[in-house]
Residue, then its C-alpha position, 0 to 999 in steps of 0.5 A: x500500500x505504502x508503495x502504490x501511494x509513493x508511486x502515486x503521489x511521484x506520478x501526481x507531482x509529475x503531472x504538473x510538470x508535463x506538456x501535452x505536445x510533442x507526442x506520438x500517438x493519442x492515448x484514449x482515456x476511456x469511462x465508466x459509471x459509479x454503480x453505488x454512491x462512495x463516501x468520501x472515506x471508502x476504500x473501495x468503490x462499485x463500477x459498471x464496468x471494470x473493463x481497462x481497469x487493473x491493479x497496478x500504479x499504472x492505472x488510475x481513476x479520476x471521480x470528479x476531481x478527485x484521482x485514486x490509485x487502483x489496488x485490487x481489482x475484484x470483478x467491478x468492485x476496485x479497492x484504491x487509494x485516495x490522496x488527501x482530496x477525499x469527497x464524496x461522490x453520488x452514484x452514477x458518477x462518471x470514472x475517467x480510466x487511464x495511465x496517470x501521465x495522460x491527465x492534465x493539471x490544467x486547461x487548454x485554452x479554450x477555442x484554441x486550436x489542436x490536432x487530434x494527432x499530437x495530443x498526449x491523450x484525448x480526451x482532456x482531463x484536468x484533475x484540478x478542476x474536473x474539466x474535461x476537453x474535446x477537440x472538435x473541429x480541431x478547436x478545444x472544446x468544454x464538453x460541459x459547454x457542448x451545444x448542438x447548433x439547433x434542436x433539429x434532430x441529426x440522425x434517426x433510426x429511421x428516416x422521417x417525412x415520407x408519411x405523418x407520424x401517425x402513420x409511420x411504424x407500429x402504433x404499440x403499447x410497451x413494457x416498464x421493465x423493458x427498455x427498446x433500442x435501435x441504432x442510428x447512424x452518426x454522420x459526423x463528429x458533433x455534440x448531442x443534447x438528447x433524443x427526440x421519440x415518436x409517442x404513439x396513438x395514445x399517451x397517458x397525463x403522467x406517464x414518463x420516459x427516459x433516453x439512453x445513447x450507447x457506443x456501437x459496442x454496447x455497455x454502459x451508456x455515454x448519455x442519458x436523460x433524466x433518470x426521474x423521467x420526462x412526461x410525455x405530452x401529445x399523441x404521434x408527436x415527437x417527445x424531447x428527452x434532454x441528456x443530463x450532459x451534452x455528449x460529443x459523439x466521434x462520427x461518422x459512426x454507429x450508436x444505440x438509442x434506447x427508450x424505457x418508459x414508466x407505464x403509470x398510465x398508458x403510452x404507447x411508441x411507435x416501433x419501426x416494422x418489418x415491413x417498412x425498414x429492415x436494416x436497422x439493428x434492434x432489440x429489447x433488454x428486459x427487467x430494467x429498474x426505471x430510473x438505473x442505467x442498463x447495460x446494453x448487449x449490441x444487436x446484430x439483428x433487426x426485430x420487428x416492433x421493438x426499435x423506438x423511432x427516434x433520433x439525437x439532437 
């Protein structure tokens, strides 16, 4: 133990000597999500998923702007050492995994230029503060600051104007436990404020629902709307569902959109049909608690009557 903090405090204290130009490759800082809420005294901590996580000081983790050493690695429970930062943190909670000398101990300058290629590791993450950076556009920007161009939808699990919403896909009633997903197609890198779902024939006055966006492989999710839910209003509408944090999605590529509502009443979503659109990727994951964030198995099919139409924005 004593080792692993020495070596980590010697790693921490080289951070605020290191540039970040000059590299040859772009290492990738990857994340999980707190899986329980942590006591600013615990010393172990319960995440989505351990995947790039190991017990060895060239690891670490950083929880808001706290950074923590890896000890042991036991399935998706981490026991780590803590510097003297100690907080508390709520579940749900964002884990940045990487080497310690790919976190930064200060900003880019905002709207300055970079190319992706030169950067020490991407994306950004400053241990002081907890900001974290992207470069888009070859410009750094504050992914706390990301904001798509309009509210106008970028990309749909299927593509829309063809016929009324009231016409479009199947009219059907869904399941509180189940969560409903189709792909979409990214066409660029670009910010994603949330997702916008067809409601179908009939919504109920209370009944509410919640977005998820996972990565082409699947997982946790990168984004998600409120985890209360958002009450839907108007039937064959297109309802809003805000991400809690804007998300910056690498295009052009594949991700997952997955829908759950809450059943109190009676909605119902439209679903992409076989006979309309059969290259789409879909499936359901069933037993979800509303209000958690479900792991996602990536399909490689296409199911009738269970991808949600809908799209980020």
């Amino acid at each position: 133990m004593k080792s692993n903090l020495k070596v980590f405090a010697l790693v921490l204290f080289a951070l605020g000597m290191m540039g970040a130009s000059g590299y040859a490759q772009t290492n990738a800082i990857t994340d999980t999500s707190l899986a329980a809420a942590v006591t600013s005294t615990a010393t172990t901590i319960l995440v989505s998923s351990a995947t790039g996580i190991t017990a060895d000081p060239q690891t670490m983790l950083m929880i808001d702007q706290e950074p923590m050493a890896v000890i042991k690695v036991s399935g998706t429970t981490i026991t780590v050492s803590r510097t003297t930062t100690k907080a508390a943190h709520v579940i749900y909670s964002r884990v940045y995994i990487g080497r310690p000398d790919w976190f930064m101990s200060y900003d880019p300058p905002a709207k300055t230029s970079c190319t992706l290629a030169s950067i020490h590791s991407h994306p950004w993450v400053n241990i002081n503060n907890g900001n974290v950076w992207s470069c888009v556009s070859s410009l750094w920007v504050l992914e706390n600051e990301l904001k798509g161009s309009t509210g106008r939808a970028q990309a749909w699990t299927v593509p829309l104007g063809s016929v009324a919403y009231g016409s479009m896909g199947t009219n059907s009633a869904v399941v509180a436990t189940t969560m409903y997903v189709a792909d979409i197609e990214v066409p660029r890198t670009m910010p994603l404020n949330g997702v916008k779902v067809l409601a179908g024939g009939t919504v109920g006055g209370s009944d509410k629902g919640i977005a998820f966006l996972y990565k082409a492989g699947g997982g946790d999710p990168v984004a998600y709307s409120l985890l209360a839910g958002t009450t839907f209003t108007g039937t064959d509408t297109l309802q809003t569902l805000a991400f809690t944090t804007p998300y910056m999605a690498n295009g052009p590529g594949k991700y997952f959109i997955g829908i759950q509502m809450n059943c109190t009443t009676t909605t119902l979503l439209r679903l992409i049909t076989t006979s309309t659109f059969v290259n789409n990727l879909t499936t359901t994951k069933t037993g979800v608690t509303f209000g958690t964030l479900p792991r996602l198995t990536a399909p490689t099919t296409f199911t009738a009557d269970v991808g949600p139409i809908a799209g980020v924005y």
